[in-house]
C-alpha positions in Angstrom: -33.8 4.5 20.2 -34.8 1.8 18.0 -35.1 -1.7 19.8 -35.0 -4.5 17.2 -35.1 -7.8 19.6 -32.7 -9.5 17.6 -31.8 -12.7 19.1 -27.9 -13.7 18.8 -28.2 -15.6 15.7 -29.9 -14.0 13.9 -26.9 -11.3 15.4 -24.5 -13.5 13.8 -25.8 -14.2 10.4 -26.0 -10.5 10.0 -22.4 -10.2 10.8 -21.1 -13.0 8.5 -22.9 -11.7 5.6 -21.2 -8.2 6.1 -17.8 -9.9 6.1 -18.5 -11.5 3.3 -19.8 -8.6 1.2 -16.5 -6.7 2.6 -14.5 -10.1 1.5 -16.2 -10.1 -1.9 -15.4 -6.0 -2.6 -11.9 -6.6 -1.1 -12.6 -3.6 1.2 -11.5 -4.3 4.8 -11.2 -1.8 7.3 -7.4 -2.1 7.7 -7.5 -1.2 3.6 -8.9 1.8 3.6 -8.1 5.3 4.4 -10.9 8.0 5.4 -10.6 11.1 4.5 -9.6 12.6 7.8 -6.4 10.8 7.5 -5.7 10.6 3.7 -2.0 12.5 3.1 -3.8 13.7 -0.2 -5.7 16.3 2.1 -9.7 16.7 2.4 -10.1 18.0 -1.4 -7.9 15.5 -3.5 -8.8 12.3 -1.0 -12.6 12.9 -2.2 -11.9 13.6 -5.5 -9.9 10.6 -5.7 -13.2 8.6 -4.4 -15.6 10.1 -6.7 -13.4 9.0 -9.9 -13.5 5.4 -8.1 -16.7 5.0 -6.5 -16.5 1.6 -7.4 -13.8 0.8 -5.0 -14.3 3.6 -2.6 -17.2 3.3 0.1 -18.8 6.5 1.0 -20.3 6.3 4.8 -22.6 8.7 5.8 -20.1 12.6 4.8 -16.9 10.2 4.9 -15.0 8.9 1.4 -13.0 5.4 2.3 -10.1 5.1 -0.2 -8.5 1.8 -0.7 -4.8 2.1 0.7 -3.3 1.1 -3.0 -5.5 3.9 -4.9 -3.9 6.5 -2.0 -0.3 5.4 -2.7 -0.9 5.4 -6.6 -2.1 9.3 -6.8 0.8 10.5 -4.1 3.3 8.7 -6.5 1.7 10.5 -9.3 1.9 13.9 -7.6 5.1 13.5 -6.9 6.2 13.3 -10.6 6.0 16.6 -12.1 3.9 19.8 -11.2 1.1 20.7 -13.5 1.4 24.8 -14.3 -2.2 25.2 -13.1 -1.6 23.0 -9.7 -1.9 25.2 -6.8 1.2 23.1 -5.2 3.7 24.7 -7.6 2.1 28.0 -7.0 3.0 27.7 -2.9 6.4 26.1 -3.9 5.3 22.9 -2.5 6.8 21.1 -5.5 10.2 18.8 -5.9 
């Protein structure tokens, strides 16, 4: 175990600037969606991250997704079904 022997603010000033840089990027925790949890599934939540790696935070083997990005690809799959997509081929489409 690493012992750093910060003192408490020192603590502090370390924790305001990681809200701010969260502030600044508009990524807070209640905003983003891990992988784990996405609705897109495991392969379309990271693929989703790696076109926006801007946006989306990648922690340790974990893709964050902003909320907004989440809810704009499921109402693009939910338009039409592309003949390749392996949806339409299990009948998963509208």
């Amino acid at each position: 175990m690493i012992n750093f022997d910060l003192d408490d603010e020192t603590i502090d000033r370390i924790a305001d600037a990681v809200v701010r840089k969260l502030s600044e990027q508009n990524l807070t925790r209640s905003a983003l969606i891990d992988q784990g949890s996405s609705p897109l599934g495991n392969r379309r939540h990271i693929k989703l991250a790696r076109a926006h790696p801007d946006r989306c935070p990648r922690i340790g083997r974990k893709y964050f997704v902003p909320a907004d990005l989440v809810e704009a690809e499921m109402q693009r799959l939910s338009g039409a079904c592309n003949d390749n997509d392996l949806d339409e081929e299990l009948g998963l489409c509208g």
